[in-house]
N, C-alpha and C positions, 0 to 999 in steps of 0.2 A: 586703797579702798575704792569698789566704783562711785559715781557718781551719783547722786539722788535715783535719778530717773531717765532713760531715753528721750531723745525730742527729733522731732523732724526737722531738719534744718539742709537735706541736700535734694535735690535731685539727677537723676543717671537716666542715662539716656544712650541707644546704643540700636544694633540692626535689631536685634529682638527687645529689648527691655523700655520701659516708660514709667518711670515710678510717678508721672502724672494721672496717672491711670487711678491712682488710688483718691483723687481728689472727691472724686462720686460715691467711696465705698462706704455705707452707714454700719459700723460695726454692731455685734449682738455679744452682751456680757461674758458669753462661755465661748467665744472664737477662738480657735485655734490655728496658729499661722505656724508652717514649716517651713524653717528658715536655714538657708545651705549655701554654700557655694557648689557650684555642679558639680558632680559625679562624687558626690560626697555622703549620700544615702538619705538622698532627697526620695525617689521614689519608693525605699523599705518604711523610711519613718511615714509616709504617706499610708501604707500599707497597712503599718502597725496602728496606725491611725484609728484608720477605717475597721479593723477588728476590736478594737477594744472600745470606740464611739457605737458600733451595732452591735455588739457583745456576742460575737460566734464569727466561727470563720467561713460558714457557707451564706454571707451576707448576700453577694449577688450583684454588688455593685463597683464599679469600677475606677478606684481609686485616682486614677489620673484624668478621670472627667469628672467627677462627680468632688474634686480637691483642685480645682483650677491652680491657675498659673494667671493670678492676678495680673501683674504689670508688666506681661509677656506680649505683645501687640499681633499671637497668632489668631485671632477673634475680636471682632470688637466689644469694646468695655463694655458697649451696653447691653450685649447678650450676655458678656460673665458677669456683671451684676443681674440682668432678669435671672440667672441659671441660680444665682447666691440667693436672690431672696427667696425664691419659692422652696430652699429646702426650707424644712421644718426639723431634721437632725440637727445634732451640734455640727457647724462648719469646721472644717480643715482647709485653710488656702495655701498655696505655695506661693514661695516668694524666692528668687537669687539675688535680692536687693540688700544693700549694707541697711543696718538698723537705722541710723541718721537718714536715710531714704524712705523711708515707710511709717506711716501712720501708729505711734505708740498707744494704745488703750489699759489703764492700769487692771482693769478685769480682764482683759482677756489673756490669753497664755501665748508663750513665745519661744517654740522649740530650735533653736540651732545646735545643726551638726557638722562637726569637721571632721576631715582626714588627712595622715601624711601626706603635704602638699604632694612629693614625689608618685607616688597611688593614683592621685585624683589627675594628676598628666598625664599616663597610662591611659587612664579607664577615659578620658577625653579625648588621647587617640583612635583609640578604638569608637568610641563617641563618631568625632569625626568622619570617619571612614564607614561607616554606618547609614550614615546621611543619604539621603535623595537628593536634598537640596544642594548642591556644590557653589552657590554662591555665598553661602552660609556655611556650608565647609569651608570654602577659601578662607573665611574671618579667625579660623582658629592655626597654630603653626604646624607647618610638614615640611617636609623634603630634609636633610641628614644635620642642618642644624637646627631643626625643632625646639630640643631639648635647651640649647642654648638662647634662641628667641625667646622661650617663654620664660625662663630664668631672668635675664635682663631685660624683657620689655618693657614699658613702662605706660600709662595711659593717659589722656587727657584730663585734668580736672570736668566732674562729672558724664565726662563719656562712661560704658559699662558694655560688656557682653566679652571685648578678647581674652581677658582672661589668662594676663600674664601672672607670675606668681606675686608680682605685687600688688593686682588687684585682689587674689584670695588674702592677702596679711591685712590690705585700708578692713576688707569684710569682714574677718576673724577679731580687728582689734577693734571693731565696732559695737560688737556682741560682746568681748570678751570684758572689755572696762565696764559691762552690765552685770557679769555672771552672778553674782550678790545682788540682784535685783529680783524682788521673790518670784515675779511672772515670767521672770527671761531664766532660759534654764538650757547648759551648755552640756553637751554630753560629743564623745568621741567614737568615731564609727572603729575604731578598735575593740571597743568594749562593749558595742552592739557583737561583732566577727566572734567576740574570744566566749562571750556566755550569753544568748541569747534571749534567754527566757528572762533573763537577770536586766536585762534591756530594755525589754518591754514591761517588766516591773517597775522600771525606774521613770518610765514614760504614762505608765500609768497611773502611778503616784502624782505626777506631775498635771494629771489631767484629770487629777479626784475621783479614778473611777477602780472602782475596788475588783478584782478577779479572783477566781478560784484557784486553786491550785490545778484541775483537770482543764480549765481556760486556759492558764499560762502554755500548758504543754500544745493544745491543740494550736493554738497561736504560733510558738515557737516552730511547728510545723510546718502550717500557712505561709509563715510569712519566711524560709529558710530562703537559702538564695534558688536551690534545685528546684523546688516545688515553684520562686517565682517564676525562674528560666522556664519549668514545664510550661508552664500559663501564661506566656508572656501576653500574650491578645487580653487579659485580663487585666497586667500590672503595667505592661510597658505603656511610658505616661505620652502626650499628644498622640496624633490622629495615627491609622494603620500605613498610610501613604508617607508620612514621614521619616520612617526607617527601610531599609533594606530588606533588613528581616527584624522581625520584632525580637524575636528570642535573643538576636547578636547582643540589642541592647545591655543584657545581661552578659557581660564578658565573662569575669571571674570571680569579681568581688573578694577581691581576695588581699590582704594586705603584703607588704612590703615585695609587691613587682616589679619593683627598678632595682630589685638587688642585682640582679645577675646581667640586667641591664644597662646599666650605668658604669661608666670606669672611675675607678679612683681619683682621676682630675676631675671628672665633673662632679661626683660625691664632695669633694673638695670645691667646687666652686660653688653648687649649694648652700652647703656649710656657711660660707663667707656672705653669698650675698643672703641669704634667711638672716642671718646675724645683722646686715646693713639694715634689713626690714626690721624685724622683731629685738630690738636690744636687749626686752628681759628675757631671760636663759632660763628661766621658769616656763615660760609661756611654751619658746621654744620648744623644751622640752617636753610638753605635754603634748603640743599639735605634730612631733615626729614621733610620738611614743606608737607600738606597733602593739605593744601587748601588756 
């Protein structure tokens, strides 16, 4: 059974992240924070957000500005708080922060999303390689044992940003020992991929906001992955100069792309060390489910 309540009790700290950043932030009863480890459908649940918070899909607003990246040190705090207070919409903020890192408020809502850790290594390479920034490329793993660095890495007590697979299990077992917590609400980027509309109904629900049946389809729409790729200068989240190309952002979104990538030893050494992380074979088994 989870535990009563979330509580802030850590902070991480890392080339991009400062979950001190939140010390200034004065929350509003309907806030909504979207909570992920990268490349885990951080920027669609952002998206889906923003459609179902303005209720139509030719909103006009730009979900990765207008949805900050709270305790991300690319701006300072004190313009994304002037930026947070002056809306007057429901907020949506972004976070890559474990929940024991960030500020718990029992009215506001708490969306995290996960994905086959193996998926979200993938879509992190291409991430990487993406980049302008190469000193900030350099922080994440390349060259032919990538695969095996991020598998075994391990990180410092409250360091944050490399992002080996056992900083995605401290994040996931964070949220997850809450998911029985009514505001904290866990959903898996599988079951956004396999029925979409059904996704955003379930996000909906979660954010008390009622839609039509012709809403749900135009949404499903808007927020497909083609239609994001078409628009990326729209959806793809920090500044135009950050990426290579904005559209790469958008790889493939697509799940289980380390099948034909990975060999039976390292499918095997996953196996083992996920097992060293995650002991219960439940959990497991929901954060590698594909479909």
């Amino acid at each position: 059974m989870a535990d009563a309540r979330p509580t802030q009790t850590a902070t991480y700290r890392g080339p991009i992240t400062d979950t001190a950043r939140w010390a200034g932030f004065t929350p509003r009863p309907d806030d909504v924070f979207v909570c992920t480890p990268p490349k885990c459908g951080t920027t669609w649940t952002q998206a889906i957000c923003a459609l179902l918070i303005f209720g139509r899909a030719d909103h006009g607003r730009q979900p990765g500005i207008i949805s900050p990246w709270l305790d991300a040190g690319f701006a300072p705090i004190e313009d994304v708080l002037e930026l947070l207070d002056a809306q007057t919409h429901r907020r949506f903020i972004k976070t890559h922060s474990p929940l024991d890192g960030i500020p718990y408020h029992p009215s506001c809502i708490y969306l995290a999303v996960f994905r086959d850790p193996r998926d979200a290594f993938f879509s992190m390479i291409n991430h990487r390689d993406n980049m302008t920034d190469q000193d900030l490329a350099a922080t994440l793993p390349s060259g032919p044992n990538a695969f095996a660095d991020w598998l075994n890495g391990t990180r410092a007590a409250g360091t944050w940003d490399a992002w080996p697979l056992s900083s995605i299990i401290h994040f996931f077992n964070t949220y997850w020992r809450f998911r029985d917590v009514d505001n904290v609400h866990v959903y898996h980027y599988a079951d956004m991929t396999n029925d979409l509309p059904g996704g955003i109904a379930r996000l909906a629900a979660a954010l008390n906001i009622n839609v039509t049946p012709a809403q749900l389809a135009e949404f499903a729409r808007a927020a497909s992955f083609d239609n994001m790729k078409r628009n990326a200068a729209q959806f793809a989240p920090e500044s135009p100069g950050f990426w290579k190309k904005q559209s790469d952002f958008f790889s493939r979104g697509a799940n289980r792309q380390w099948q034909q990538a990975l060999s039976d030893a390292e499918l095997a050494a996953f196996d083992k060390r996920l097992a060293e992380l995650l002991p219960d074979a439940a959990a497991r088994q929901w954060l590698c489910r594909n479909k």
